[in-house]
C-alpha positions as a Markdown table, in Angstrom:
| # | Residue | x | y | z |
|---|---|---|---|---|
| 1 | Unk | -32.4 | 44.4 | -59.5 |
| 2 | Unk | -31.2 | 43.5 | -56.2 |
| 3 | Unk | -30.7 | 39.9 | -57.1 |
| 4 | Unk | -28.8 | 40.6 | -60.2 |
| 5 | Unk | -26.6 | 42.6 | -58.1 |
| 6 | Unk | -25.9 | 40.1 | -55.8 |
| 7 | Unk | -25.1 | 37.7 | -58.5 |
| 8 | Unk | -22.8 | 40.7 | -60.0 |
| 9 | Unk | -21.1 | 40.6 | -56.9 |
| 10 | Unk | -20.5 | 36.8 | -56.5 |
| 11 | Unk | -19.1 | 36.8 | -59.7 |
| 12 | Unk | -16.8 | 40.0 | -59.8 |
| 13 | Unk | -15.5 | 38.9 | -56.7 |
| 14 | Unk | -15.2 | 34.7 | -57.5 |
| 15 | Unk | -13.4 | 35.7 | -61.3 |
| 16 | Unk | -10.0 | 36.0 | -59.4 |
| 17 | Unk | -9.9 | 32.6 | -57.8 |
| 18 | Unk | -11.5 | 31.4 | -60.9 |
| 19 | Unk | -8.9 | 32.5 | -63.3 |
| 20 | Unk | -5.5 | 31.7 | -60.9 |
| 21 | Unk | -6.9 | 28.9 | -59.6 |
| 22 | Unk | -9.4 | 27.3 | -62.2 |
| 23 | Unk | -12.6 | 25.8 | -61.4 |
| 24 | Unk | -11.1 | 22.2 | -62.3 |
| 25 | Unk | -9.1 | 22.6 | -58.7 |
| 26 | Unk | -12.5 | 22.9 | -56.7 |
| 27 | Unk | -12.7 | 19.4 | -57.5 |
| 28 | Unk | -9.3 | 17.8 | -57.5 |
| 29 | Unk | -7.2 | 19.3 | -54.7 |
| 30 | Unk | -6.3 | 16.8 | -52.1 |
| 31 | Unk | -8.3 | 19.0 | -49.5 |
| 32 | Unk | -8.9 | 22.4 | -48.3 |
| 33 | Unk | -6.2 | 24.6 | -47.0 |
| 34 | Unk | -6.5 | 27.9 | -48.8 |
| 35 | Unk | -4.4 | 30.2 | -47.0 |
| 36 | Unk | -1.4 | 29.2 | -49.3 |
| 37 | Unk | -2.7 | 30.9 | -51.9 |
| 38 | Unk | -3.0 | 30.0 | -55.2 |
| 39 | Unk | 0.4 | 27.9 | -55.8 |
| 40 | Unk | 0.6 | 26.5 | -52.6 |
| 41 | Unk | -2.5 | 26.8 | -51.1 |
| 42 | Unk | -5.2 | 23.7 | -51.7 |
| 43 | Unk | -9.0 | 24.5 | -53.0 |
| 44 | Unk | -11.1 | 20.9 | -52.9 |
| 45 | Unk | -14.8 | 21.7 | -52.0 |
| 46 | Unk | -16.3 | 18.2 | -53.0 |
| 47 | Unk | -16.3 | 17.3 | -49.0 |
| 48 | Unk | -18.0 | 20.9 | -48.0 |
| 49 | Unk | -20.0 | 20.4 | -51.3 |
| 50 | Unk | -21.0 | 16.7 | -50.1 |
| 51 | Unk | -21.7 | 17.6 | -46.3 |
| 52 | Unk | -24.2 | 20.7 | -47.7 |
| 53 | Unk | -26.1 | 18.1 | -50.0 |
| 54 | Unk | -26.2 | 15.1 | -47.4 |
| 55 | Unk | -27.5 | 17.5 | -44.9 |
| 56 | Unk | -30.1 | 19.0 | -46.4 |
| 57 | Unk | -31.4 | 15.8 | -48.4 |
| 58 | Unk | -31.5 | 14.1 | -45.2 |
| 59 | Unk | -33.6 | 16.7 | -43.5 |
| 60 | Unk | -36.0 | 16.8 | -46.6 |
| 61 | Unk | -36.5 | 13.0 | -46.1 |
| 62 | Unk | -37.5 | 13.8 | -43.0 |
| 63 | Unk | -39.5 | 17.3 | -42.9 |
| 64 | Unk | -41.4 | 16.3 | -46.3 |
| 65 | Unk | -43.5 | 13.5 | -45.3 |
| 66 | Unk | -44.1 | 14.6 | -42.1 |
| 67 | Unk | -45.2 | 18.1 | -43.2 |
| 68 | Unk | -47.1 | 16.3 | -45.8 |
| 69 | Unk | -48.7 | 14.4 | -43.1 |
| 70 | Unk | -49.0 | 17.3 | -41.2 |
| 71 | Unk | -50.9 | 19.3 | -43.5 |
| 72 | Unk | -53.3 | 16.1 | -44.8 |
| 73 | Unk | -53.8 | 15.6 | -40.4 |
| 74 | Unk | -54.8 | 19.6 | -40.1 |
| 75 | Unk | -56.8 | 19.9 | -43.3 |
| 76 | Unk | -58.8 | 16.6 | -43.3 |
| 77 | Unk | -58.4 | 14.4 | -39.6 |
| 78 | Unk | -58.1 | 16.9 | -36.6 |
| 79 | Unk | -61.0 | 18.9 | -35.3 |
| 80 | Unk | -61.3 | 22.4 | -36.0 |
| 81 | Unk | -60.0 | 23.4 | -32.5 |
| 82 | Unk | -57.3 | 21.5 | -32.5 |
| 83 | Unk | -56.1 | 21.7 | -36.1 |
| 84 | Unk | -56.3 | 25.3 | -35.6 |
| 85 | Unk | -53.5 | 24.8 | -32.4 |
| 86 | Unk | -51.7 | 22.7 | -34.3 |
| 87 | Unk | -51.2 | 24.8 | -37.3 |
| 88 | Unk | -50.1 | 27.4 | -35.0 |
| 89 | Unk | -47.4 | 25.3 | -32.9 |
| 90 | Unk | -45.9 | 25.0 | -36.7 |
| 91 | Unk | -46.1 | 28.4 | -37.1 |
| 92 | Unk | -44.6 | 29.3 | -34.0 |
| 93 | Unk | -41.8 | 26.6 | -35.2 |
| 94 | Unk | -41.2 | 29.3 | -38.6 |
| 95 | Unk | -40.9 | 31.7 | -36.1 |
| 96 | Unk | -38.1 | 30.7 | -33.8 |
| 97 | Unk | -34.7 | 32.3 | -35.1 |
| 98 | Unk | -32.1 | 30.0 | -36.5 |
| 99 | Unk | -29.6 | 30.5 | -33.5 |
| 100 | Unk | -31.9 | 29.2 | -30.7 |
| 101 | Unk | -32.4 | 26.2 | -32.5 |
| 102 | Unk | -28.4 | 25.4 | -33.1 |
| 103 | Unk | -28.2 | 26.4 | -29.1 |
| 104 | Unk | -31.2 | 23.9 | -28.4 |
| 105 | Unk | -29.5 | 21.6 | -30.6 |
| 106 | Unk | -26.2 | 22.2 | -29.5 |
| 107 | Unk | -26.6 | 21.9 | -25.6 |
| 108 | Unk | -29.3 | 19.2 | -25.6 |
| 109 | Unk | -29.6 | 16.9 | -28.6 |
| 110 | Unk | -25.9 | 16.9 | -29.4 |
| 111 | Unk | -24.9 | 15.8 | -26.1 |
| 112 | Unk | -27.8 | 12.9 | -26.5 |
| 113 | Unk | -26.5 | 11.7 | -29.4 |
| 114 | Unk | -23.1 | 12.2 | -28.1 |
| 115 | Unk | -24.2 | 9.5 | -25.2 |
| 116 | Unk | -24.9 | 6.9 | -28.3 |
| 117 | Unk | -22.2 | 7.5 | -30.4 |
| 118 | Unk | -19.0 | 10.5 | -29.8 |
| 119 | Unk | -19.0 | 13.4 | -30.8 |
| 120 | Unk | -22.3 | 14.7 | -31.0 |
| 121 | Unk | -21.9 | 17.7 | -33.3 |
| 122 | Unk | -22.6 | 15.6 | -36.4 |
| 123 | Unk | -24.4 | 14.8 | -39.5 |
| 124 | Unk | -27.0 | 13.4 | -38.1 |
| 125 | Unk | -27.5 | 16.3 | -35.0 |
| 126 | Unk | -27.3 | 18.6 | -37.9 |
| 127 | Unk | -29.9 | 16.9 | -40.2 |
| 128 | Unk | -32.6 | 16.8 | -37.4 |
| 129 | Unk | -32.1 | 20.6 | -36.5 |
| 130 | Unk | -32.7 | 21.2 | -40.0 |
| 131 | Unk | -35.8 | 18.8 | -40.3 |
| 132 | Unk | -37.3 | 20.8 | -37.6 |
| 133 | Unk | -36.7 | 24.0 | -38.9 |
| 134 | Unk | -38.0 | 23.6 | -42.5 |
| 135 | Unk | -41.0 | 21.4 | -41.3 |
| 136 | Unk | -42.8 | 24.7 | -41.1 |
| 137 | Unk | -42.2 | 25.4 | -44.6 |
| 138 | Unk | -43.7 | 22.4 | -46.1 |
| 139 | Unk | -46.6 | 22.0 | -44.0 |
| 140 | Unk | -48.0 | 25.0 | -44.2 |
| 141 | Unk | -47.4 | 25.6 | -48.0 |
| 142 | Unk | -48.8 | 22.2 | -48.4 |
| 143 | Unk | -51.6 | 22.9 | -46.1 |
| 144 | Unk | -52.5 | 26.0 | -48.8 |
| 145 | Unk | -52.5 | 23.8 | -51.3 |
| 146 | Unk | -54.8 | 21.2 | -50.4 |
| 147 | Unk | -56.7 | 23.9 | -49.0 |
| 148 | Unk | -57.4 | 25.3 | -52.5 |
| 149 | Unk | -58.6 | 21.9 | -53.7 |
| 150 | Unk | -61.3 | 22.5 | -56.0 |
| 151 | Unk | -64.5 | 21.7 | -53.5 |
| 152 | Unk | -66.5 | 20.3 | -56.4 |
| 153 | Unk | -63.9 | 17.3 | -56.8 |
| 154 | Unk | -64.6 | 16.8 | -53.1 |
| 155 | Unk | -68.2 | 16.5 | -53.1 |
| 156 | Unk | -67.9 | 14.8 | -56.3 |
| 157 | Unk | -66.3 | 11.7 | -54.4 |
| 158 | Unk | -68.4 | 12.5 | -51.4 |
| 159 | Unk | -71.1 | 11.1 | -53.6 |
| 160 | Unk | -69.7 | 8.2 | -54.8 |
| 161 | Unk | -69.1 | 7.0 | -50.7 |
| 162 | Unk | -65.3 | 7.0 | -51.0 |
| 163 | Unk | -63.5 | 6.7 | -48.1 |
| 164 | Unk | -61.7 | 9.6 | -46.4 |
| 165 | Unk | -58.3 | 8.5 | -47.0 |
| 166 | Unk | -59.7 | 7.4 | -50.8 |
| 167 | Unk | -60.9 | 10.7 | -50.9 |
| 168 | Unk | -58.2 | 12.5 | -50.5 |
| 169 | Unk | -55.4 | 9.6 | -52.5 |
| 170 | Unk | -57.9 | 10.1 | -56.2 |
| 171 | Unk | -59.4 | 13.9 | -55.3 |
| 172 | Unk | -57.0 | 15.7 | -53.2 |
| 173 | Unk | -53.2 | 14.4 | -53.9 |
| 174 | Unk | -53.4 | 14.8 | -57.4 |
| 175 | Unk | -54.7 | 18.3 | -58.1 |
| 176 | Unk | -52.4 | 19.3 | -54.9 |
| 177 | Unk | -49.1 | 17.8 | -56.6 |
| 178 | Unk | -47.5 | 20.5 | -58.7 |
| 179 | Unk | -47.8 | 23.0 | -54.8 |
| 180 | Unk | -47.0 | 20.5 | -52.7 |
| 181 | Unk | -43.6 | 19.4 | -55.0 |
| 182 | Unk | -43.1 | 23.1 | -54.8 |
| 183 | Unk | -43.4 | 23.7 | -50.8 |
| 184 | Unk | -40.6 | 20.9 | -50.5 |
| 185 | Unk | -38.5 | 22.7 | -53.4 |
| 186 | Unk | -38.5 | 26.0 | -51.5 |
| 187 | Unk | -38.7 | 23.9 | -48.5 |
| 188 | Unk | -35.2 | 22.5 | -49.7 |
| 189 | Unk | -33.9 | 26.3 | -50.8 |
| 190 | Unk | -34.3 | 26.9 | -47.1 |
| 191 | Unk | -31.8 | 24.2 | -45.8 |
| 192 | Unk | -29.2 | 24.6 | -48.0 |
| 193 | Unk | -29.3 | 29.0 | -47.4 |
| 194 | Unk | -29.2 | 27.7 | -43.5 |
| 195 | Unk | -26.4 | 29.0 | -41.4 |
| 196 | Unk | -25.6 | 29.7 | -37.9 |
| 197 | Unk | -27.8 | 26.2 | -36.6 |
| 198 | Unk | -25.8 | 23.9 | -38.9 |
| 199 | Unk | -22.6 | 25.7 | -37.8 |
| 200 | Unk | -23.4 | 25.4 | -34.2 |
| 201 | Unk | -24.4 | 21.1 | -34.3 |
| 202 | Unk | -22.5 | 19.9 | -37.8 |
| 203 | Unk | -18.7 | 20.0 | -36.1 |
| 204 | Unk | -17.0 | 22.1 | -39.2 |
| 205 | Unk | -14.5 | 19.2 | -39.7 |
| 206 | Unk | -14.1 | 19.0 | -43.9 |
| 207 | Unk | -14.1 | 15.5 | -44.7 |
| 208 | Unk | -16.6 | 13.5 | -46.6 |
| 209 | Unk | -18.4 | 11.6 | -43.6 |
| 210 | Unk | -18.3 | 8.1 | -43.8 |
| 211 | Unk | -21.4 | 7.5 | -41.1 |
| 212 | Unk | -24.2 | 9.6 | -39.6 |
| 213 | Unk | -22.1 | 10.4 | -36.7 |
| 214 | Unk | -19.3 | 12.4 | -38.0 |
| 215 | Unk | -18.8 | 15.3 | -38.1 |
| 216 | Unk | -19.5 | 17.8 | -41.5 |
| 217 | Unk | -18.6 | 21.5 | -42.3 |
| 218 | Unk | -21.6 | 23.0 | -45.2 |
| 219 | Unk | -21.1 | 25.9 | -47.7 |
| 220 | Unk | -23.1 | 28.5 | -45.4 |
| 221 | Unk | -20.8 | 27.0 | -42.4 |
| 222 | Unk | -17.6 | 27.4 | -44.3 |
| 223 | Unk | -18.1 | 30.9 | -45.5 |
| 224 | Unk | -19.5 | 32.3 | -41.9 |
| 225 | Unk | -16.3 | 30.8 | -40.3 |
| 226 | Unk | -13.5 | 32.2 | -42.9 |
| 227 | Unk | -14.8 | 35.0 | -44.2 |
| 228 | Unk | -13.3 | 37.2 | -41.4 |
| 229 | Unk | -10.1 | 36.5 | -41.6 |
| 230 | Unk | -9.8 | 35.5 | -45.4 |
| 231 | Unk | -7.7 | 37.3 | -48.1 |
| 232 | Unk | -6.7 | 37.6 | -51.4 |
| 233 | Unk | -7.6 | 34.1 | -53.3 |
| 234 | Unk | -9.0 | 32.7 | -50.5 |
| 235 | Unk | -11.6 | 35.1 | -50.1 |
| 236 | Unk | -12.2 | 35.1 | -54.0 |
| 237 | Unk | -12.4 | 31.0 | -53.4 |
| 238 | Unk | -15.4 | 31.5 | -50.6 |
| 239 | Unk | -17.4 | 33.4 | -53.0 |
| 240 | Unk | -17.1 | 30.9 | -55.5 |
| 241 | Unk | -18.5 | 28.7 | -53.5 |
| 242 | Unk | -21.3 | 31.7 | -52.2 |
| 243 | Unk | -22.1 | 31.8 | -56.3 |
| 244 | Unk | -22.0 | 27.8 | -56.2 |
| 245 | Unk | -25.1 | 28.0 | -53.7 |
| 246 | Unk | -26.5 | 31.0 | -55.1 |
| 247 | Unk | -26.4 | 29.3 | -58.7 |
| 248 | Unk | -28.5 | 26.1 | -56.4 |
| 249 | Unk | -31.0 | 28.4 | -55.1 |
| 250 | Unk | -31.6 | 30.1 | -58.2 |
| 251 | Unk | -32.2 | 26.4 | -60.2 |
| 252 | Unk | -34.7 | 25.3 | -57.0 |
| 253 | Unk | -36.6 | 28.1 | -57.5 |
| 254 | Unk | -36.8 | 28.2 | -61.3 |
| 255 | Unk | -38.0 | 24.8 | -60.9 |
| 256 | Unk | -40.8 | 25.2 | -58.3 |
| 257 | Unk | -41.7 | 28.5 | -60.5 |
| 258 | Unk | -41.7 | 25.7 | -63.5 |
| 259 | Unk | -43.8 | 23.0 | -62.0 |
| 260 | Unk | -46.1 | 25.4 | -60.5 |
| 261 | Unk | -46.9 | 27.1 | -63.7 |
| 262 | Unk | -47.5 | 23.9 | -65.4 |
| 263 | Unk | -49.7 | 22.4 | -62.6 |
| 264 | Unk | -51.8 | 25.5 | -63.1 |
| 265 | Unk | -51.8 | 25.6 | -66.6 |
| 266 | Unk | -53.5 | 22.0 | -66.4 |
């Protein structure tokens, strides 16, 4: 009930922009300067819509095969001591809130990358804060599921004198797939709900970058920084794009929910 509401919400309040505006003009408008309002005003999301997407695919091509890795290194490779340490450095990583990593990433990576190439507060600052924080997601969802491996495949290939790594590729990977394509699907539902670390490193400028280094403003960004002082269609225009995402974290989730299911039903 309380996600139907929400979704009644986003919608009551996007209809307005939706109607005056039209949902073509999200797309076409030459940029974004709503304040006009509807006649004057300008509504393009495709560079906030781009920066969201390049951000958070970027960070999954970095968080998913290194929590992969992660979880295979824990499960499999470390001792019990210190897979049991490392498992909890990663769970201390979930733990840290979402603002002392955009500080962290704002006073000491941005400046870093800043040294290489101006400004700093980037794509690229914003894609490894993100990595970092949704690293925790994957590898411990993916540690679960390799963790429930069925132990009779194991011994199964134990007796044929497969390798450890050989072991895991033919035994483990597969019956693990359909949970660990899920942990990077929620995994993925995580960076692009992410707010107040990408607002602190991305720079907020909405453009389209043309490199790693420039700056990008995201959907979560966008809607923290104009919400406040927003009215009439412009408001109605942020919670378009609130039911965009919404309508993104809803698909994710039906698909994990789907590929789970049918991973279990084999």
């Amino acid at each position: 009930m309380i996600v139907l509401l929400i979704m009644l919400l986003l919608i009551i309040e996007a209809i307005p922009a939706l109607r005056t505006v039209g949902f073509k003009r999200f797309f076409t408008d030459p940029s974004w300067h709503p304040t006009g309002g509807a006649k004057t005003g300008t509504f393009n999301l495709t560079p906030i819509l781009g920066g969201t997407l390049l951000v958070t695919a970027g960070a999954i091509f970095i968080a998913a095969p290194l929590g992969i890795a992660s979880a295979l290194f824990c499960q499999f490779y470390a001792p019990l001591k210190l897979g049991k340490l490392y498992r909890h450095l990663i769970e201390l990583l979930a733990g840290i809130p979402s603002v002392v990593y955009g500080f962290w990433g704002l006073v000491v990576l941005a400046p870093l990358i800043g040294q290489w190439q101006p400004p700093g507060q980037s794509l690229l600052t914003a894609i490894l804060i993100l990595a970092l924080m949704i690293l925790p997601t994957v590898m411990l969802l993916s540690e679960s599921t390799l963790r429930s491996a069925p132990q009779s495949y194991l011994h199964a290939a134990n007796a044929l004198g497969l390798s450890r790594w050989a072991i895991i590729r033919s035994a483990v990977l597969p019956t693990a797939r359909g949970g660990i394509i899920t942990a990077v699907l929620l995994a993925t539902g995580r960076a692009l709900g992410e707010t107040m670390a990408v607002l602190m490193v991305a720079g907020n400028v909405v453009q389209m970058p043309d490199n790693l280094f420039a700056p990008v403003r995201t959907i979560t960004a966008n809607i923290a920084l104009e919400l406040g002082y927003a009215m009439d269609h412009h408001r109605s225009a942020l919670f378009v794009t609130g039911l965009m995402l919404m309508v993104l974290i809803v698909i994710l989730v039906g698909l994990a929910h789907w590929i789970n299911k049918g991973h279990v039903h084999d």
